[in-house]
C-alpha positions as CSV (number, residue, x, y, z in Angstrom):
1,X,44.8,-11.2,-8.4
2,X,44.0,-7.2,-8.6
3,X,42.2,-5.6,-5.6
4,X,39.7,-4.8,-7.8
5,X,39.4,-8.3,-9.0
6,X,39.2,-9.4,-5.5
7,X,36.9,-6.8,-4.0
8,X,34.2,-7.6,-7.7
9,X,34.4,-11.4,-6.5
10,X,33.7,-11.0,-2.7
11,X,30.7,-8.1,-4.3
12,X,29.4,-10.8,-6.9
13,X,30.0,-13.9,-4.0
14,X,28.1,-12.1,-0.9
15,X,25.4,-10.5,-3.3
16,X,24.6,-14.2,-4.5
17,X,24.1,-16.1,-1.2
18,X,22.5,-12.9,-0.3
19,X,19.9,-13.3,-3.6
20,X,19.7,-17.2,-2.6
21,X,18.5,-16.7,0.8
22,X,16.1,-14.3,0.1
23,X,14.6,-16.5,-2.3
24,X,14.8,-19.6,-0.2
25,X,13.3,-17.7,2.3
26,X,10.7,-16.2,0.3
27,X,9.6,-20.1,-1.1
28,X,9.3,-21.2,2.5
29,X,7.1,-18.2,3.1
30,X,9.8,-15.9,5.4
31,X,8.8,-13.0,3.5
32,X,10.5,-11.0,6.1
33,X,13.4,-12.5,6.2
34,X,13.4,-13.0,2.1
35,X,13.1,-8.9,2.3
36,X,16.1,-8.3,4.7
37,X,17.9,-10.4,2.8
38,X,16.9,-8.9,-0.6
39,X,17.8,-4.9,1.3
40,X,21.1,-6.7,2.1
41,X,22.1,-7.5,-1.2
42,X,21.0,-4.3,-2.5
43,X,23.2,-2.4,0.8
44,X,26.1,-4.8,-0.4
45,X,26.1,-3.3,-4.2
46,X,25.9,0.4,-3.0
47,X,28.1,0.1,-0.6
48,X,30.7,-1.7,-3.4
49,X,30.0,0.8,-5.8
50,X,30.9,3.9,-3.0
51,X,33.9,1.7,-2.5
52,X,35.0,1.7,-5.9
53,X,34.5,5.9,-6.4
54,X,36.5,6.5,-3.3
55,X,39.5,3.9,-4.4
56,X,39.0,6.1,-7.3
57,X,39.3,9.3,-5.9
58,X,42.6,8.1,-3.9
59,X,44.1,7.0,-7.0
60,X,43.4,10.1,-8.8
61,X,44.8,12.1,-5.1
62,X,47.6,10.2,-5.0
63,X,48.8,10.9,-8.7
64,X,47.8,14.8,-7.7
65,X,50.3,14.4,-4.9
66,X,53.0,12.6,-7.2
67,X,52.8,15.6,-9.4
68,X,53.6,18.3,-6.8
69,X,56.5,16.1,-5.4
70,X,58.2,16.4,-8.7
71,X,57.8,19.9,-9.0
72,X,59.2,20.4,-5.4
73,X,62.1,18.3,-6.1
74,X,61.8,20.0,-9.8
75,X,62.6,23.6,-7.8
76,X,65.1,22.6,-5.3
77,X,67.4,21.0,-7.8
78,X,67.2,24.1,-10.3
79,X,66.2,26.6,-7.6
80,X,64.7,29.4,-9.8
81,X,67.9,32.8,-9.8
82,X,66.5,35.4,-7.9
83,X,65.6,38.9,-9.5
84,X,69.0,41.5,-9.2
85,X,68.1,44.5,-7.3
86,X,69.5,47.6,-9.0
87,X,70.0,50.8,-6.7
């Protein structure tokens, strides 16, 4: 199982319970409680989605970071001939 499989299922699995309370709640008439638990589920989803843009952004970072370490190693392998001075 993926990360991002995992993370989606613990999203989809805490947003549920989070939905069933509120409406359990709501039909014993906690409407307080049926409204934290509705905010909850709605914190849970934006706080999954900011999750997923930052994973994101790290992946994209760490492929930036890949690229530069080739072109190091690139240039002390074949270190580039320095230019002849001529007096």
């Amino acid at each position: 199982m993926t990360t991002a499989t995992f993370t989606r299922a613990v999203t989809v699995f805490a947003v549920g319970f989070l939905a069933l309370d509120a409406v359990l709640f709501a039909l014993v008439n906690r409407f307080l409680w049926a409204g934290v638990c509705a905010a909850a589920a709605v914190l849970v989803v934006l706080g999954w989605r900011r999750y997923r843009r930052a994973m994101a952004e790290l992946a994209d970072a760490r492929k930036e970071i890949k690229r530069e370490l080739e072109s190091i190693r690139q240039l002390l392998h074949n270190p580039p001939t320095p230019p002849s001075r001529q007096n």
